[in-house]
C-alpha positions as CSV (number, residue, x, y, z in Angstrom):
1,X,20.3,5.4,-24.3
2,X,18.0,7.9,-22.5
3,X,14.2,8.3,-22.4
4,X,12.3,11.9,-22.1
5,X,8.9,11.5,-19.9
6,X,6.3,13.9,-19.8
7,X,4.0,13.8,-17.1
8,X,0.8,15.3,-18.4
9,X,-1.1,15.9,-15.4
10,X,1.6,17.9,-13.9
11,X,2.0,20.1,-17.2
12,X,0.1,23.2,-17.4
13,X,1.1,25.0,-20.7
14,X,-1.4,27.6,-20.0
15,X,0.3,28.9,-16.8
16,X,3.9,28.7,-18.2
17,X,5.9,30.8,-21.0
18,X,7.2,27.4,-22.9
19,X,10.7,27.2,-21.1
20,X,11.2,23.8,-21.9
21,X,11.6,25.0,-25.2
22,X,12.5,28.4,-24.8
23,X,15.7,27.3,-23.0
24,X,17.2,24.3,-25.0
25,X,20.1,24.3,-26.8
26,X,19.1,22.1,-29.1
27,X,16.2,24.3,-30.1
28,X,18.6,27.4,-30.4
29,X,20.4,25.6,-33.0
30,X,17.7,25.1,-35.3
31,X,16.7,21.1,-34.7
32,X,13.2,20.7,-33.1
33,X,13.8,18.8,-30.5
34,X,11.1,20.2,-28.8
35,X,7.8,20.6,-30.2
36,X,3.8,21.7,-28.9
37,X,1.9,18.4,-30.0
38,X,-1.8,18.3,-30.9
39,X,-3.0,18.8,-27.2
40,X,-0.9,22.3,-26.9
41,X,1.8,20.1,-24.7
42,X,5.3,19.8,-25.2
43,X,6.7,16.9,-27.2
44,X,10.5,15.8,-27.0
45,X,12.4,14.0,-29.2
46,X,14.1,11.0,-27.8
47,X,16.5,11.0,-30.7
48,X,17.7,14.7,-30.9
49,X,17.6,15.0,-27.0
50,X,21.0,15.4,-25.8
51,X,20.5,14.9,-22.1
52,X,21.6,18.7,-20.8
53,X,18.5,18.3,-18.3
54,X,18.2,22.0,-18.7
55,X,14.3,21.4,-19.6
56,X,14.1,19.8,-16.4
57,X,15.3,22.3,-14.1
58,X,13.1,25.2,-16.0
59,X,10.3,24.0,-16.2
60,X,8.1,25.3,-13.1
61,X,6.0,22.4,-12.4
62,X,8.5,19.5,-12.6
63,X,6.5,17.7,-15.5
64,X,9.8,16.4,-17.3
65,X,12.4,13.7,-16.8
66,X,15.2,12.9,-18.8
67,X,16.3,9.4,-17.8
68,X,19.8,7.4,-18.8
69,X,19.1,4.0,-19.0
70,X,21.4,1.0,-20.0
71,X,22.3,0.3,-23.5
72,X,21.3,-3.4,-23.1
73,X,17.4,-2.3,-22.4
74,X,17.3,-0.7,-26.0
75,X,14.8,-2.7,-28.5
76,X,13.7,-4.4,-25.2
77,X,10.5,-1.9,-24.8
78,X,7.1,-4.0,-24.2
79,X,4.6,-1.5,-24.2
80,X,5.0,2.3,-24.2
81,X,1.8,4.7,-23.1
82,X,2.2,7.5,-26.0
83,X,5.0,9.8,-27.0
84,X,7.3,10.6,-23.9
85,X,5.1,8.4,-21.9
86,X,5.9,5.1,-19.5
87,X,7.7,2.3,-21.0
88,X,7.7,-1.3,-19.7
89,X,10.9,-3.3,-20.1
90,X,10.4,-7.0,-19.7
91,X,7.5,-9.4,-18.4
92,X,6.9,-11.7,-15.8
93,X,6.6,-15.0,-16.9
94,X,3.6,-17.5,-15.7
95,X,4.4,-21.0,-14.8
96,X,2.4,-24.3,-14.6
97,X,1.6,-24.9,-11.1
98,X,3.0,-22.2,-9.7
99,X,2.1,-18.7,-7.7
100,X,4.3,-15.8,-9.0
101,X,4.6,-12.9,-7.1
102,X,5.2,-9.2,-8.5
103,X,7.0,-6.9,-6.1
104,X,7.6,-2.8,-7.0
105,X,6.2,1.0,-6.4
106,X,3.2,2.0,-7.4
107,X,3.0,3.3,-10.9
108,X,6.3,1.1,-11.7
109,X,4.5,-1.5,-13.9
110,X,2.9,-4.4,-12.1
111,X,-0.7,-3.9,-13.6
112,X,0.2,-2.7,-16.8
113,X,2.5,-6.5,-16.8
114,X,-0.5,-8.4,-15.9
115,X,-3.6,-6.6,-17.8
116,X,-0.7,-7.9,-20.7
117,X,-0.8,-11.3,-19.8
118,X,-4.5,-11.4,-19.7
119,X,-5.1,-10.3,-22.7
120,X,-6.5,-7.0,-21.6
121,X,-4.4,-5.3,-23.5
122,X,-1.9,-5.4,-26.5
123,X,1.6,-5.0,-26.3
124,X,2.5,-2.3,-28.5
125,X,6.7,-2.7,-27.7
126,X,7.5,0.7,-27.4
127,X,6.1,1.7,-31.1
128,X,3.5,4.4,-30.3
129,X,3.1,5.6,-34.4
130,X,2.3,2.1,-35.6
131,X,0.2,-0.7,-34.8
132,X,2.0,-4.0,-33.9
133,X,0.9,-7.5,-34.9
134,X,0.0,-10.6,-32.8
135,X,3.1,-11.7,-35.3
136,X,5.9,-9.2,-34.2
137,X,5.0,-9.8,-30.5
138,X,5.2,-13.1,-30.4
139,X,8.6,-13.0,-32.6
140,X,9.9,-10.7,-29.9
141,X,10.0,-13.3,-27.3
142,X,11.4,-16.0,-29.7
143,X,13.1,-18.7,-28.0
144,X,11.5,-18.0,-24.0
145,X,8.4,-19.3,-22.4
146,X,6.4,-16.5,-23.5
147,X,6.8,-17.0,-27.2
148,X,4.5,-20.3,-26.4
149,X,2.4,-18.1,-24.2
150,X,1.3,-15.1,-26.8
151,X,1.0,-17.5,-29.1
152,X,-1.4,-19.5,-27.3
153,X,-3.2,-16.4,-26.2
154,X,-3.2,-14.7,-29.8
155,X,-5.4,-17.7,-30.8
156,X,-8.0,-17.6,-27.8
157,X,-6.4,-21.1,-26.9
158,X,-5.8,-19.3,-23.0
159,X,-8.6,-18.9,-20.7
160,X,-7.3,-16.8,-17.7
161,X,-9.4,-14.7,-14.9
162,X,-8.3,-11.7,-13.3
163,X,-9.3,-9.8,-9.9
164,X,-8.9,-5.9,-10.9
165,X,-6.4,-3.6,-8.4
166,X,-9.5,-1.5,-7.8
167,X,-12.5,-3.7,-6.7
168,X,-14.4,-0.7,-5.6
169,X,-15.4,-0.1,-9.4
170,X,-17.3,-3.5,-9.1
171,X,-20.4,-2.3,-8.1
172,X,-21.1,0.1,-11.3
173,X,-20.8,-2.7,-13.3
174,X,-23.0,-5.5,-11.6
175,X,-26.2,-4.8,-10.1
176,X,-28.0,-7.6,-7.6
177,X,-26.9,-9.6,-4.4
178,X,-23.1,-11.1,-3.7
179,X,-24.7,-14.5,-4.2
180,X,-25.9,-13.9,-7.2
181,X,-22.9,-12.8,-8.8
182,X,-20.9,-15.6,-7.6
183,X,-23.3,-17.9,-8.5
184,X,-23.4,-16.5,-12.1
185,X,-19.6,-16.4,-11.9
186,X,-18.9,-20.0,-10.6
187,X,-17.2,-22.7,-13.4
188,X,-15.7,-25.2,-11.0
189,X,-18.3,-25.6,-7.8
190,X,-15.8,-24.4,-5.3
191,X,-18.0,-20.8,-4.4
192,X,-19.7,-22.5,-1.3
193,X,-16.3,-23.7,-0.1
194,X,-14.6,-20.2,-0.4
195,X,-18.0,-18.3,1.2
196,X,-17.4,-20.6,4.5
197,X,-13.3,-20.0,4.5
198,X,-13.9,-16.5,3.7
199,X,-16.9,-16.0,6.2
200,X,-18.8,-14.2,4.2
201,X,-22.1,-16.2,4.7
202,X,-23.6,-13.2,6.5
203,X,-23.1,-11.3,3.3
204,X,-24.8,-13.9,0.8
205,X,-27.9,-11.6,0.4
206,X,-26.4,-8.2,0.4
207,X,-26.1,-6.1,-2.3
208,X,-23.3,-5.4,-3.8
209,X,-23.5,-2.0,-3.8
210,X,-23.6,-2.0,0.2
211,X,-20.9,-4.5,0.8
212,X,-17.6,-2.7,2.9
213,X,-14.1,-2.5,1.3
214,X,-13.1,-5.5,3.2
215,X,-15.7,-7.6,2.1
216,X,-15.9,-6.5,-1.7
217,X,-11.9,-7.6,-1.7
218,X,-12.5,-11.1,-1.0
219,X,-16.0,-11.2,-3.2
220,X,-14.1,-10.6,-6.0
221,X,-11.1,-12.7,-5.2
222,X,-14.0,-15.5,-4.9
223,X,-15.0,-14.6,-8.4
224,X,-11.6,-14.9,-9.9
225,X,-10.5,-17.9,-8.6
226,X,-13.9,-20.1,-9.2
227,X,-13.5,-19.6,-13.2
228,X,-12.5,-22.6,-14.6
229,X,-9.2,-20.6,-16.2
230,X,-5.6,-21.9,-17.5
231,X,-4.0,-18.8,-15.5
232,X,-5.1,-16.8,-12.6
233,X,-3.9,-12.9,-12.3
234,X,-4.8,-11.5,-8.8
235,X,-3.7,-7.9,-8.9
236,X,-3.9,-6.7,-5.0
237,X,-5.4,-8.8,-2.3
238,X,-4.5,-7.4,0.8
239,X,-6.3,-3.9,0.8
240,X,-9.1,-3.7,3.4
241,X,-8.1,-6.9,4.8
242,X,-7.2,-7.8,8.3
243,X,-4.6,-10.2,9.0
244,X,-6.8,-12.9,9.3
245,X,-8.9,-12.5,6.2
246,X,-5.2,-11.8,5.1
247,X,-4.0,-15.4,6.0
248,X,-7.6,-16.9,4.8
249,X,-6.9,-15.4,1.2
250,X,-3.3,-16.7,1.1
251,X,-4.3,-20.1,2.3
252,X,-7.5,-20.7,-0.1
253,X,-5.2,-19.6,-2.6
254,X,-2.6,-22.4,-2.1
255,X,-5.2,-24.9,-1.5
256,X,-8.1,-24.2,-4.3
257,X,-5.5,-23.2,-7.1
258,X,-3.0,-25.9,-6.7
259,X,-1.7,-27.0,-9.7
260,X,-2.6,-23.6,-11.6
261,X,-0.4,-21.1,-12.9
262,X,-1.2,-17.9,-10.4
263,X,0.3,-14.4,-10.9
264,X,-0.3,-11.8,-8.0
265,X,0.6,-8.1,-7.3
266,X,1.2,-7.8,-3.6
267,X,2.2,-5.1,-1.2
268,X,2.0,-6.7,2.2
269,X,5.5,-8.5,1.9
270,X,4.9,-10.9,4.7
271,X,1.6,-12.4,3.6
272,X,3.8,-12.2,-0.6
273,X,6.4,-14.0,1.2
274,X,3.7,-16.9,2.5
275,X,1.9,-17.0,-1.0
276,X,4.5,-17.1,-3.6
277,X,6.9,-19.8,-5.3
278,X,9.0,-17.5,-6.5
279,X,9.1,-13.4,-7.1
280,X,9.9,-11.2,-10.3
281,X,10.8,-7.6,-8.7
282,X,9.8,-4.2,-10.7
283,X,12.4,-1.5,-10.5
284,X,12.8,1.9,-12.4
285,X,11.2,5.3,-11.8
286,X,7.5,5.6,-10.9
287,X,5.4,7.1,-14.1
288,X,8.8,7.4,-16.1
289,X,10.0,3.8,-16.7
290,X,10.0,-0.1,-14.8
291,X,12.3,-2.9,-15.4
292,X,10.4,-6.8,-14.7
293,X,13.5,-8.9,-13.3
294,X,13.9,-12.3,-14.3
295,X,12.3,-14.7,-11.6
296,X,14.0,-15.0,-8.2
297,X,13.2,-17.6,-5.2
298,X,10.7,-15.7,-2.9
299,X,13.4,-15.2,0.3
300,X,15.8,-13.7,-2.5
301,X,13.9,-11.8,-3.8
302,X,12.4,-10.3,-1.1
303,X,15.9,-9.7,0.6
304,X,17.3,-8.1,-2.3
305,X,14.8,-5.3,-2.3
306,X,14.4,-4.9,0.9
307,X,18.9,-4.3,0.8
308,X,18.1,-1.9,-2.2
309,X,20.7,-3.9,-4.4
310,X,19.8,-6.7,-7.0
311,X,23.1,-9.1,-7.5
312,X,21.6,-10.3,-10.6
313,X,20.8,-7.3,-12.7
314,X,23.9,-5.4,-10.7
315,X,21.7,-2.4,-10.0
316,X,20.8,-0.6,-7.0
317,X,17.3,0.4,-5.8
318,X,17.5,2.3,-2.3
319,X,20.3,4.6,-0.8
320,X,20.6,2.3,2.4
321,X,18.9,-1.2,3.0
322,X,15.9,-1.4,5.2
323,X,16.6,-3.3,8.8
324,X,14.7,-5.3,11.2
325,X,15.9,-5.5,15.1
326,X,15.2,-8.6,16.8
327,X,14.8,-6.9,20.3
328,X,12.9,-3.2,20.0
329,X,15.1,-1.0,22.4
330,X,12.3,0.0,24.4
331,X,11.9,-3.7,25.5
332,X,15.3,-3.4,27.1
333,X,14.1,-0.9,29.6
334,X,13.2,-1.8,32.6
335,X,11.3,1.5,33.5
336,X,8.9,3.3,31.4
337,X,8.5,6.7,31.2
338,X,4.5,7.4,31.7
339,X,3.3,10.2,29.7
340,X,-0.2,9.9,29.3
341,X,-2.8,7.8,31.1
342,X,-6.4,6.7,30.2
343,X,-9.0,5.5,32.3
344,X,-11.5,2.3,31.1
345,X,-14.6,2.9,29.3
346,X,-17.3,0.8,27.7
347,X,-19.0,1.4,24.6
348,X,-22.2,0.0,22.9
349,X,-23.9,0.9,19.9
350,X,-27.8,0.1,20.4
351,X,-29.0,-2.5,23.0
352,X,-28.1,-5.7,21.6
353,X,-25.3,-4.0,19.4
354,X,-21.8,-4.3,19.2
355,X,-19.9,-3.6,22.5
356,X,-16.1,-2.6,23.1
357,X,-14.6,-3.2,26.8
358,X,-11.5,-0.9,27.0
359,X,-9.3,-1.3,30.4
360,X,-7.5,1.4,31.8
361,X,-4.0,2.3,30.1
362,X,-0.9,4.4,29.8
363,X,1.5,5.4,27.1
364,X,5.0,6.2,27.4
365,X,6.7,9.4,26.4
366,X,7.9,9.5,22.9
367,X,6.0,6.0,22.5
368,X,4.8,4.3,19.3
369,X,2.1,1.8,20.3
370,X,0.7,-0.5,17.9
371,X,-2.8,-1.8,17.6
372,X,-3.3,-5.2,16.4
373,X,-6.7,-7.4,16.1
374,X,-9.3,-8.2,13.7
375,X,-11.8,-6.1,11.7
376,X,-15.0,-5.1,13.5
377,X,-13.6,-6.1,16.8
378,X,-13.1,-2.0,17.9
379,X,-9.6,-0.8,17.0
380,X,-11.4,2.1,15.8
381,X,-13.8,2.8,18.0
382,X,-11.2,2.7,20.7
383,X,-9.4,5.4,19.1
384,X,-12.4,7.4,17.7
385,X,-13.8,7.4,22.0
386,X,-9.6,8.4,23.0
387,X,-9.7,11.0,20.0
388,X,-13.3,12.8,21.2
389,X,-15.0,11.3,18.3
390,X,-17.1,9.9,19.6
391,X,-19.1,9.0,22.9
392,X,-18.6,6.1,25.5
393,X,-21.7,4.4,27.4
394,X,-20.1,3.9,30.0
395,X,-16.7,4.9,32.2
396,X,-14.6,7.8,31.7
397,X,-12.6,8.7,28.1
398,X,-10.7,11.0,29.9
399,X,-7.1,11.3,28.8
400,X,-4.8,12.7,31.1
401,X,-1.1,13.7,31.3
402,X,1.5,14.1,34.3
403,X,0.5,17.4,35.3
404,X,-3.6,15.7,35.5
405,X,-4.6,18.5,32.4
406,X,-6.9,17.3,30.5
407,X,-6.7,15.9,27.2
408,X,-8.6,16.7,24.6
409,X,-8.6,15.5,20.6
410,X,-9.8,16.6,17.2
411,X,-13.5,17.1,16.5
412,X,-16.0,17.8,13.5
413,X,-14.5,20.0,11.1
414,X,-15.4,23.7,9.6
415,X,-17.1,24.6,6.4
416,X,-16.7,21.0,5.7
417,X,-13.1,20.1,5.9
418,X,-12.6,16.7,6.7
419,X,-11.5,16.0,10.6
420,X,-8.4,14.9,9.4
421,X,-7.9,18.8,8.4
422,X,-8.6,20.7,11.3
423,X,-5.8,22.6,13.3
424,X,-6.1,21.4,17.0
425,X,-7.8,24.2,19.5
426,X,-5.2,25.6,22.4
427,X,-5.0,22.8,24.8
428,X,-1.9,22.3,27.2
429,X,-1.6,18.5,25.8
430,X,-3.4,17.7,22.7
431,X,-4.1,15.1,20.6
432,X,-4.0,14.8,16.4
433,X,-6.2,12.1,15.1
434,X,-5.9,10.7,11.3
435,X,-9.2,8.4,10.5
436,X,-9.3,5.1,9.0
437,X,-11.7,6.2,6.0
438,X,-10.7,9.5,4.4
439,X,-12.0,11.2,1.5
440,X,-10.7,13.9,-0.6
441,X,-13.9,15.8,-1.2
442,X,-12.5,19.4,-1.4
443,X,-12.0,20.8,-4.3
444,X,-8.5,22.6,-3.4
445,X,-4.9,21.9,-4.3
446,X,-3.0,20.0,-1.7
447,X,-0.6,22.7,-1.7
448,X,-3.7,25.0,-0.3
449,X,-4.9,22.4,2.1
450,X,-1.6,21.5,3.6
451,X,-0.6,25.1,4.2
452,X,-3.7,26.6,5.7
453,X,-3.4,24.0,8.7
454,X,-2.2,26.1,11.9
455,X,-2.6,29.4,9.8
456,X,1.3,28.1,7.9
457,X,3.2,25.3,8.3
458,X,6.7,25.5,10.4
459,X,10.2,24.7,8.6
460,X,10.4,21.4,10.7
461,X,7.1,20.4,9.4
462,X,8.2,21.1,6.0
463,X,11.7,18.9,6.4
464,X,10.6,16.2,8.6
465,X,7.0,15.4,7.1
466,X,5.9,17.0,3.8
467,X,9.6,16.1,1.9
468,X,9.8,12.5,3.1
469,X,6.1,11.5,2.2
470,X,6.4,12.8,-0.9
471,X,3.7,15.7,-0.7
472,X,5.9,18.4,-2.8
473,X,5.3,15.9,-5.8
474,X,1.9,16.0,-6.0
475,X,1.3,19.7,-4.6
476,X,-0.6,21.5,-7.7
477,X,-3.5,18.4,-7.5
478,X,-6.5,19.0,-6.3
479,X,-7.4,16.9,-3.7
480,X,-10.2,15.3,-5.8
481,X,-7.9,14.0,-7.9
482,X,-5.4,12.4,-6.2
483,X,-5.0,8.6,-6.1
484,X,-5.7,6.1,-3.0
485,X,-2.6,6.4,-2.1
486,X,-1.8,9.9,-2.7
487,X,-4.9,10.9,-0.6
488,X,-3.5,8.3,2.0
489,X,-0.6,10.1,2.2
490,X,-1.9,13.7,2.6
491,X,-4.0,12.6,5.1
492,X,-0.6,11.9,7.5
493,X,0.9,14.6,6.5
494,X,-1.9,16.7,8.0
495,X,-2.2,14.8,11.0
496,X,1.7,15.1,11.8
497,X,1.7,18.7,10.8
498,X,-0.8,19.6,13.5
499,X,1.1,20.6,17.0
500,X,-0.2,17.6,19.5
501,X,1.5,15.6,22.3
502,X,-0.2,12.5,21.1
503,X,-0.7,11.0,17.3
504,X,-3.5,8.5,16.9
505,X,-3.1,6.8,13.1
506,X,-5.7,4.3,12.1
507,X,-4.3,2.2,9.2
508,X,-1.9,4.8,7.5
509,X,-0.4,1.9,5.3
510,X,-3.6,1.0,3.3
511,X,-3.1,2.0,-0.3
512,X,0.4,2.3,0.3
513,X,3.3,0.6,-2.3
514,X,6.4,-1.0,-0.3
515,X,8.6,2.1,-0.7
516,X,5.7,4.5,0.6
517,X,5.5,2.3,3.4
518,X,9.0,2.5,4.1
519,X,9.5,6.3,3.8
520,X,6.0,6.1,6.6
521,X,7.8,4.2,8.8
522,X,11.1,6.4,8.7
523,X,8.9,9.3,9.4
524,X,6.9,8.4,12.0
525,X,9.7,6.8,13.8
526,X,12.0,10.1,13.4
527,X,9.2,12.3,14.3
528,X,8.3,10.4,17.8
529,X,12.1,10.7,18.6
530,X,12.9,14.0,17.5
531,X,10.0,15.8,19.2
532,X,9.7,13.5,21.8
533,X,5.5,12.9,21.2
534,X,3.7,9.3,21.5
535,X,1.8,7.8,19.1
536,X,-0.9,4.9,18.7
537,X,-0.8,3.2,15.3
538,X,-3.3,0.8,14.2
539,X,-2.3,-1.4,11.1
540,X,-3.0,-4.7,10.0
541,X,1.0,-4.7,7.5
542,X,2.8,-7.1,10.4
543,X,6.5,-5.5,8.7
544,X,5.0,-2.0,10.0
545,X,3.7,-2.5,13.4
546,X,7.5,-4.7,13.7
547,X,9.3,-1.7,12.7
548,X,7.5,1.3,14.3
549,X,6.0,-0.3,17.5
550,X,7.9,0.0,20.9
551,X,5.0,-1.8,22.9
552,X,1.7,-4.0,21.4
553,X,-2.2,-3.3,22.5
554,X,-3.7,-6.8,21.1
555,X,-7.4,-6.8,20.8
556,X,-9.9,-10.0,20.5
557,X,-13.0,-11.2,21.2
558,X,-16.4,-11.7,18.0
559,X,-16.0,-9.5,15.2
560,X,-19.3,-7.2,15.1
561,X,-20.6,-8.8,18.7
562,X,-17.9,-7.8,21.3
563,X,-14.3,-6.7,21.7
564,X,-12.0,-6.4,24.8
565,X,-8.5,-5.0,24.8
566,X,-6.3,-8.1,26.3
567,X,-3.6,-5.3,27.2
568,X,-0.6,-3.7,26.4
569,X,2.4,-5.8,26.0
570,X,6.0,-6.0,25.3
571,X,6.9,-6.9,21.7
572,X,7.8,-10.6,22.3
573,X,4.8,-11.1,24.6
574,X,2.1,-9.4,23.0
575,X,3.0,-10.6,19.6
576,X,2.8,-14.6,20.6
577,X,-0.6,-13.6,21.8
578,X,-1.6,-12.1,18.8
579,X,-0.4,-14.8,16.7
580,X,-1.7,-17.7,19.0
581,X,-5.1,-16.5,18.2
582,X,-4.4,-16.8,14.3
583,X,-2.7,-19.9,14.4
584,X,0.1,-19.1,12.3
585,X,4.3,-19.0,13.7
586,X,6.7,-16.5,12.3
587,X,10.5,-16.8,12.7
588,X,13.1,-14.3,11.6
589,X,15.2,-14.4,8.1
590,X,18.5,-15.4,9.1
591,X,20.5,-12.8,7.2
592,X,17.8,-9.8,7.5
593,X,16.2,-10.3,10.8
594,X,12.9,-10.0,9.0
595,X,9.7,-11.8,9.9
596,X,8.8,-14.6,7.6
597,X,5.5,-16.7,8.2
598,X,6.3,-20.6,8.7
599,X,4.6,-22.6,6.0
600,X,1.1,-24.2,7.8
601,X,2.5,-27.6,9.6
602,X,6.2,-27.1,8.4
603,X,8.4,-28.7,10.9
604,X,9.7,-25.1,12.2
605,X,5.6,-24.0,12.6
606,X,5.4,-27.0,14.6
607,X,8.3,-26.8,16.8
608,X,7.5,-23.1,17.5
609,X,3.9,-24.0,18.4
610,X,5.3,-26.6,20.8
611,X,7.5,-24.0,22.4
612,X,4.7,-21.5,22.6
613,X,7.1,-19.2,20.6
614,X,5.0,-17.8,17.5
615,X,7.6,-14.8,17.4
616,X,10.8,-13.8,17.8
617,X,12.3,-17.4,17.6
């Protein structure tokens, strides 16, 4: 059985001579097996295809994929996006009383899966000519659980309420304050409750239109879960979340929808790993096909795709498995190699406004540092004051290496090109600097963008950066059109591509799928290896800053009053620190070596606390 995909935004008849059907030998024979449809794009038959992939290597813009799939997945198709679009095998299935957790790459299925289930859209089972009936669907699924389920839903007899991936699109649809849309939203009297867990009091008589990212996330997570609904479908709850609001969701979750049948879409593995009962996993090619597993206990699940093979379904998912280490290397060393040193600073925005405390510092050559601590407490503004960015009221941002040059970062860019963009000027040691917020407001390919940095890009830059994040597949889009992701992506690209000593990153996982996070981490780690440069990375995904980071700058103090850097610590050390503060104990997966976060009062979250060990147990 095989399945031809054409990805439309990639295919640009216009610029082509029709090779995809200039070149089959199908064609040459007579048969139309490949055809211009109605919108002057090719269209391939399924059925007379005969899998030479000749199409596939002619055509110029890689817009077609010919993919062999299992026999046993024929007649299994639950929705299908148009002729030689993406097809959905399978569904995940919503239990009673339970939190179900969907785990794959972007584009592999998850939303399509759940926009199903809640009735946002129809189930067409593959047949893209032909409207199906409530009747066929629910005749599909004869004999499982969600023959009952379509039935029920067929009928209106389901109430369910769903967060959207995208809460950002929120505000063009409601106009007024955030109390006044959960006040017009609230069935079951549990708002107040969620405000107070949530602390978003101070945000009561905003608009909604000026709420941040972080605080629109759990607004509308607030407005799913206080409909009085049979099932709950949360698609996305992490993004613009720090790990506290991140453990406030999960929790209020658990506790307020106890006894409900929950479905969520989750990236952040650790906090997906806390949440859910059990886990369906999504596998297949992104934008050509994805495969919903049948259920799995959570720690299977999640240990399966993290080894890239699934015992079940006998299939593998990832050339090699991804791995944990217990004990970083660099925490074995009992000397550090000083690179680059930084001297304290202070800085304040107004008189009575926020104020960051920074203490003198040092990183180590070929160095990844992480960042941890909670929003608005100045992970950012630390970096923007290192990276030139910005200013300090007080003390000295001075960075300065070995030799006592100067060093200098990244500053506004030209003709308005984002700072992100800009090659760095001649300095002995430099810095390259990669924002938290970035926006794609030029209106040239990536392909343009990424190659005019430096005047050309070196062959190195081309092996070890653009290849493994990916940026050859979405070269020929403009950068106004890429997705969150996709723009989250480019953005590293350019940082890495510029020639620095030292990398600052400020939350390069958000918007980013468990794969893309994986080929980040492989990156970044090879690159501070290979070319022997540091790096600070600030994240808030505890899997990354485990992987990447050989040392741990925590940060506390109020969230929008003051912030103070405690230090920099070993992993171990500054890690129990960090985790002391949020109350929560993590112990490592017996087989994988992964962190896992210890169920709130568990009798291992309560030995650990008693030991003072919150990590690395």
């Amino acid at each position: 059985m095989r399945i031809a995909i054409l990805k439309k935004d990639k295919c640009q008849p216009r610029k082509c001579t029709s090779e995809c059907i200039k070149y089959c030998p199908m064609v040459q024979t007579g048969a139309e097996t490949v055809v211009v449809g109605s919108d002057g794009k090719p269209v391939i038959s399924e059925d007379l295809c005969e899998g030479c992939g000749i199409c596939i290597k002619k055509c110029p813009f890689s817009a077609i994929s010919i993919i062999g799939l299992p026999e046993e997945l024929k007649g299994e198709e639950t929705h299908r996006y148009g002729e030689n679009g993406f097809v959905l095998y399978g569904m995940p299935i919503p239990r009673a009383g339970k939190i179900s957790g969907l785990l794959g790459e972007n584009g592999i299925g998850k939303s399509t899966a759940i926009k199903i289930l809640a009735g946002l859209q129809v189930p067409n089972l593959g047949n893209v000519t032909a409207e199906v009936s409530w009747y066929e669907i629910i005749k599909r699924y004869s004999g499982s659980e969600l023959q009952n389920y379509f039935d029920r839903l067929s009928k209106g007899k389901i109430r369910v309420a769903y967060k959207p991936q995208y809460v950002d699109a929120i505000p063009k649809f409601f106009d007024g304050t955030t109390y006044e849309l959960l006040e017009s939203t609230d069935e079951t009297g549990e708002s107040k409750r969620l405000i107070k867990a949530f602390e978003l009091e101070e945000a009561m008589k905003t608009d909604i239109k000026a709420l941040s990212g972080g605080e629109l996330q759990r607004v509308a997570i607030i407005a799913c879960m206080i409909r009085d609904a049979d099932f709950y479908f949360l698609d996305e709850i992490t993004p613009y979340l720090d790990i506290y609001q991140r453990m406030q969701v999960a929790k209020g979750i658990r506790n307020v929808l106890e006894g409900k049948a929950v479905v969520v879409v989750e990236h952040d593995l650790a906090i997906l790993d806390m949440l859910a009962d059990y886990v369906h996993l999504l596998y297949g090619e992104p934008g050509g096909y994805g495969v919903v597993t049948l259920p799995k206990s959570t720690n299977r699940g999640i240990n399966e795709y993290l080894s890239g093979f699934l015992q079940a379904e006998n299939v593998r998912i990832r050339d090699k498995p991804i791995e944990f280490s217990a004990h970083p290397p660099r925490e074995r060393q009992e000397e550090r190699n000083v690179f680059i040193e930084y001297d304290g600073f202070e800085k304040r925005y107004g008189e009575d406004g926020f104020l960051l405390e920074a203490k003198p510092g040092s990183i180590a050559l070929g160095e990844v540092l992480g960042i941890v601590g909670r929003n608005a407490i100045g992970k950012s503004t630390f970096v923007k004051v290192l990276a030139g960015e910005t200013e300090p009221t007080a003390g000295s941002k001075a960075l300065t290496g070995l030799a006592g040059k100067p060093l200098q970062g990244l500053r506004g860019g030209r003709g308005g090109a984002p700072t992100w963009g800009r090659a760095p000027q001649s300095f002995d040691i430099t810095l390259s600097y990669k924002p938290q917020y970035i926006k794609g407001e030029l209106d040239m390919k990536v392909k343009d963008f990424i190659y005019s940095l430096n005047g050309g890009l070196r062959e190195a830059d081309v092996i070890d950066v653009l290849h493994p994040l990916g940026i050859p597949e979405i070269e020929e889009k403009s950068l106004k059109e890429l997705s969150g992701g996709e723009l989250q992506s480019v953005a590293i690209a350019a940082c890495l591509c510029q020639d620095a000593s030292l990398y600052m990153l400020d939350e390069p996982s958000a918007h980013l799928d468990v794969e893309q996070k994986v080929r980040l981490i492989k990156t970044l780690r090879r690159y501070a290896e290979r070319r022997e440069v540091s790096m600070m990375i600030v994240d808030h995904d505890i899997y990354l800053i485990d992987l990447l980071s050989d040392r741990l700058m925590v940060f506390n103090g109020e969230p929008g009053v003051r912030g103070e850097i405690k230090g920099s610590f070993g992993m171990r050390e500054g890690m129990n620190l960090f985790l002391k503060e949020l109350g929560v104990t993590f112990r490592r997966d017996e087989s994988t070596l992964r962190p896992r976060i210890n169920k709130i009062g568990s009798a291992k979250d309560r030995e650990q606390k008693e030991k003072g060990q919150y990590y690395y147990l």
